[in-house]
C-alpha positions in Angstrom: 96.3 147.7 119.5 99.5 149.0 121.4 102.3 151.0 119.5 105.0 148.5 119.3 108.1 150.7 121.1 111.8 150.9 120.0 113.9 148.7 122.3 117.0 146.9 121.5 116.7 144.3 124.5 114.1 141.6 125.4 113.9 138.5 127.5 112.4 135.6 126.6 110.6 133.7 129.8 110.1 130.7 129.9 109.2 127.8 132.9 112.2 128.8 135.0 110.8 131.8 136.0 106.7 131.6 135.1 105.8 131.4 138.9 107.2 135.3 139.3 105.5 138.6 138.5 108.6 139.5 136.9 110.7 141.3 136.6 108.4 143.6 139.5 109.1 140.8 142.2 112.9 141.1 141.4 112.6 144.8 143.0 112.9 143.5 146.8 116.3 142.2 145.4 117.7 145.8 145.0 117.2 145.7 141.3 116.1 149.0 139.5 113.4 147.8 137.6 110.2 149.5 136.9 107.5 148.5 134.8 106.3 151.1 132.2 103.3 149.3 130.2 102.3 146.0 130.3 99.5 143.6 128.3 101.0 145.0 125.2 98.9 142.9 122.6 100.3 143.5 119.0 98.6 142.8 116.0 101.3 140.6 113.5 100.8 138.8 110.3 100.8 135.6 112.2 97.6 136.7 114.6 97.4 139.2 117.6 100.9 138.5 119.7 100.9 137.3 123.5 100.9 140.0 125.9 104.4 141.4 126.4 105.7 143.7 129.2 108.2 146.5 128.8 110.0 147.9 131.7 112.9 149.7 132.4 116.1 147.8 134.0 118.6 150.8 135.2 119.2 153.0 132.0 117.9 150.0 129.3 114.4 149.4 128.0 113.1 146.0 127.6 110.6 144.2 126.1 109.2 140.5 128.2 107.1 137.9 126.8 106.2 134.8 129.3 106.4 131.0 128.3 107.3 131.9 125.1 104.1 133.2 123.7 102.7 129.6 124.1 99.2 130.1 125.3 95.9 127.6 124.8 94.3 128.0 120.7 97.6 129.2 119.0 100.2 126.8 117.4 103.6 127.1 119.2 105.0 127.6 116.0 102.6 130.7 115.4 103.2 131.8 119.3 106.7 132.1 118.4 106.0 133.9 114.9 104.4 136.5 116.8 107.0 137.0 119.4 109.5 137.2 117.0 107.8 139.5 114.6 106.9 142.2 117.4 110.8 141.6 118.4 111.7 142.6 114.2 109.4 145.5 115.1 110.7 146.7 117.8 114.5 146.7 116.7 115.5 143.8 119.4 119.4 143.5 119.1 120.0 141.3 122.2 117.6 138.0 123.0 118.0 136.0 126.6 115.7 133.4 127.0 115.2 130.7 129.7 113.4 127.6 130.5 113.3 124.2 132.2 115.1 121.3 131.1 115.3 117.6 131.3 118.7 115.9 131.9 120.0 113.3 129.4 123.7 113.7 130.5 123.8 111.2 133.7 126.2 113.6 135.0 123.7 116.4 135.2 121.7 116.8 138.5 118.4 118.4 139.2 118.6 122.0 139.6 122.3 122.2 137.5 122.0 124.7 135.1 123.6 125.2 131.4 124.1 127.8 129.1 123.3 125.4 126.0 126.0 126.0 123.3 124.4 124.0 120.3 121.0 122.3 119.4 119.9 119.2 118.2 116.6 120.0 116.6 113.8 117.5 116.8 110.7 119.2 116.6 108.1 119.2 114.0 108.0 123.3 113.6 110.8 122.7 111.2 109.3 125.8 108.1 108.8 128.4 111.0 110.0 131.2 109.5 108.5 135.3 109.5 109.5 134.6 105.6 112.5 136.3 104.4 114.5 134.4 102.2 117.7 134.7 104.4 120.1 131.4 104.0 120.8 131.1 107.8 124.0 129.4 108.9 123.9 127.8 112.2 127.5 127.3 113.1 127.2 129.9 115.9 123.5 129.5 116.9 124.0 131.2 120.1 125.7 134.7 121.0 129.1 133.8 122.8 129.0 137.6 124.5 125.6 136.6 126.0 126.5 133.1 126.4 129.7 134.1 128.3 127.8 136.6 130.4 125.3 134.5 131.6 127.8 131.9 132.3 130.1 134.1 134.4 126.9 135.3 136.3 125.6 132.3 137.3 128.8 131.5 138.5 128.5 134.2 141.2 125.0 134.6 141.9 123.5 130.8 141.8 123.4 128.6 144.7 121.3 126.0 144.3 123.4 123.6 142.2 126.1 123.7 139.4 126.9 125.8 136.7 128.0 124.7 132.9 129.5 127.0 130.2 128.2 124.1 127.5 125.6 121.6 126.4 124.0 120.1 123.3 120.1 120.9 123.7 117.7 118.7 122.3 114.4 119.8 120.8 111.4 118.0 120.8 107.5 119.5 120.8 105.9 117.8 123.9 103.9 118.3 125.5 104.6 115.1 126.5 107.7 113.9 128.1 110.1 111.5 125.7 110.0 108.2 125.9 112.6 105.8 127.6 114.3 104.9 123.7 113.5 108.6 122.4 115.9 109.9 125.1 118.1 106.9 124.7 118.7 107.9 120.9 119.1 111.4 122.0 122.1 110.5 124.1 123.6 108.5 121.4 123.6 111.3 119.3 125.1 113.4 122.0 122.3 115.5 123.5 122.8 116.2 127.2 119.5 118.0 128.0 116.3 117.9 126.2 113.2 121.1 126.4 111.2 122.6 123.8 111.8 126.0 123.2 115.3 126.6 121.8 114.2 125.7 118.5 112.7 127.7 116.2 113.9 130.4 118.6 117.3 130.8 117.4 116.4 130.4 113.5 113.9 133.3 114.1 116.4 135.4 116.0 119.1 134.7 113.1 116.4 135.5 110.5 115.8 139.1 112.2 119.3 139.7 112.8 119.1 139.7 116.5 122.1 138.0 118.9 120.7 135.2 121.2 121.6 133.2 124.1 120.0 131.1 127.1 120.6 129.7 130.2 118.2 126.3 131.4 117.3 124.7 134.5 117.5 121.1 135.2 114.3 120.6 136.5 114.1 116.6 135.7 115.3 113.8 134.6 114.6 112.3 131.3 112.9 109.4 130.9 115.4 106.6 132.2 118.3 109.0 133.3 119.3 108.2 136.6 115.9 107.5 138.5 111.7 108.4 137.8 111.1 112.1 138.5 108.1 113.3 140.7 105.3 115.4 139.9 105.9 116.9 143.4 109.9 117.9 143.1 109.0 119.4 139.5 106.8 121.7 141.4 109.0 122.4 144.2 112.2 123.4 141.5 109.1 125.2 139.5 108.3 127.5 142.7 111.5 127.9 144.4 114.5 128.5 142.2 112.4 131.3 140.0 113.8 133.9 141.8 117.7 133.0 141.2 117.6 132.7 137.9 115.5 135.6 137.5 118.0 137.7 139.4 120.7 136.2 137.1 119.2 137.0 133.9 119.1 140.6 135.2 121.8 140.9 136.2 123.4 139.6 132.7 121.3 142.2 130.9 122.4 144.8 133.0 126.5 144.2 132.0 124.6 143.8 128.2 126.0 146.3 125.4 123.7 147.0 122.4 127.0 146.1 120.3 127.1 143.0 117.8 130.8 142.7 117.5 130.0 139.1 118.1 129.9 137.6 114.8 126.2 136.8 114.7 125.0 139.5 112.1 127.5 137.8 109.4 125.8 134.6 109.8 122.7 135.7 107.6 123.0 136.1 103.9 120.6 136.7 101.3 119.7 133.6 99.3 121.8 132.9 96.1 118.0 131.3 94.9 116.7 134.3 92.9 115.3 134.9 89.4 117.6 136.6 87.7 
């Protein structure tokens, strides 16, 4: 098994940008990326980790794992255990993850894309944890110095649709789509988009002490939301709009600092629940 290295960045891919090599295809862009080892397998508590890539973006190292470490025979909630335990390993202080999302909000349209800004969790991975005993409070589950980056990057660089600074994500575990009443209750409760990744991500990046933010694609509508979605115009966002949102989360981590003046660190304490 690989040596895991000592980075202080990652990316988190998920469906947004799955149809790239990246971030090696990103190099025709003028980006200064090279790829220094890749199918990094690690060997964790929680079973031997996805593949991950590292690869040099101008003067910062960075580690990449695709869709999330999901992958056919492990759990998603192990997948993500692993991920998150290489990224404790490796000293990760800065997370950015993406992914596909569906749109609850009937103002949202297909390719739109939102930096989420708080979570409604609906999964069934609710005990994922790489088990400290950390009480985690969630009143700032995402960075707001990545958060604000990737928004004001988008803003320049996308072109395919709009760009929002906010959004209540809704977590469910597919991998089926909700039904019609699911994403009906959703909305009620104030959801405007609806994937399955941003949770147990952001506990687990809490837990190791590491800041982290998103940015997700509209890539459908939910069930009920404006009109049916198409197999066929899933595909075609799927394929074409990798490469912008690739080029905008590089872009982000290249105007990234290592600092954590942010606030996040203070938002882990160690349990008051001990034997005394």
């Amino acid at each position: 098994m690989a040596k895991i290295p000592a980075v202080k960045y990652a990316i988190i891919g998920g469906s947004s940008t799955f149809s790239l090599q990246f971030p090696e295809d990103l190099a025709a862009e003028g980006y200064e990326v090279q790829v220094l080892a890749q199918d990094l397998v690690y060997d964790t508590p929680f079973g031997s980790s996805p593949p991950f890539k590292l690869f040099r973006l101008g003067d910062k190292e960075l580690l990449h794992v695709k869709m999330h470490g999901w992958r056919p025979g492990v759990s998603r909630a192990d997948a993500s255990r692993q991920v998150f335990w290489v990224l404790q390993q490796a000293g990760v202080k800065k997370i950015m993850a993406e992914g596909g999302v569906g749109s609850i909000n009937h103002l949202l349209d297909l390719r739109d894309v939102l930096v989420p800004s708080d979570y409604l969790d609906f999964s069934l991975r609710k005990d994922v944890s790489l088990g400290s005993t950390h009480l985690l409070v969630m009143r700032q589950p995402v960075c707001p110095q990545i958060t604000s980056l990737l928004y004001e990057v988008a803003r320049q660089q996308y072109r395919e649709g709009r760009v929002f600074s906010r959004g209540v994500y809704a977590v469910t575990d597919g991998r089926h789509f909700e039904s019609v009443a699911e994403v009906q209750m959703l909305s009620r409760l104030g959801a405007d988009m609806v994937g399955q990744s941003m949770c147990p991500e952001v506990y687990l990046a809490r837990e190791i002490g590491a800041c982290y933010g998103r940015i997700d694609l509209v890539v459908n509508y939910a069930e009920g939301v404006v009109r049916q979605w198409t197999h066929a115009e899933l595909a075609h966002i799927f394929h074409n709009s990798a490469r912008q949102i690739a080029g905008l989360l590089l872009t982000a981590m290249q105007r990234l600092d290592a600092s954590q003046d942010c606030g996040c660190p203070d938002l882990r304490h160690e349990t008051l629940l001990k034997e005394k």
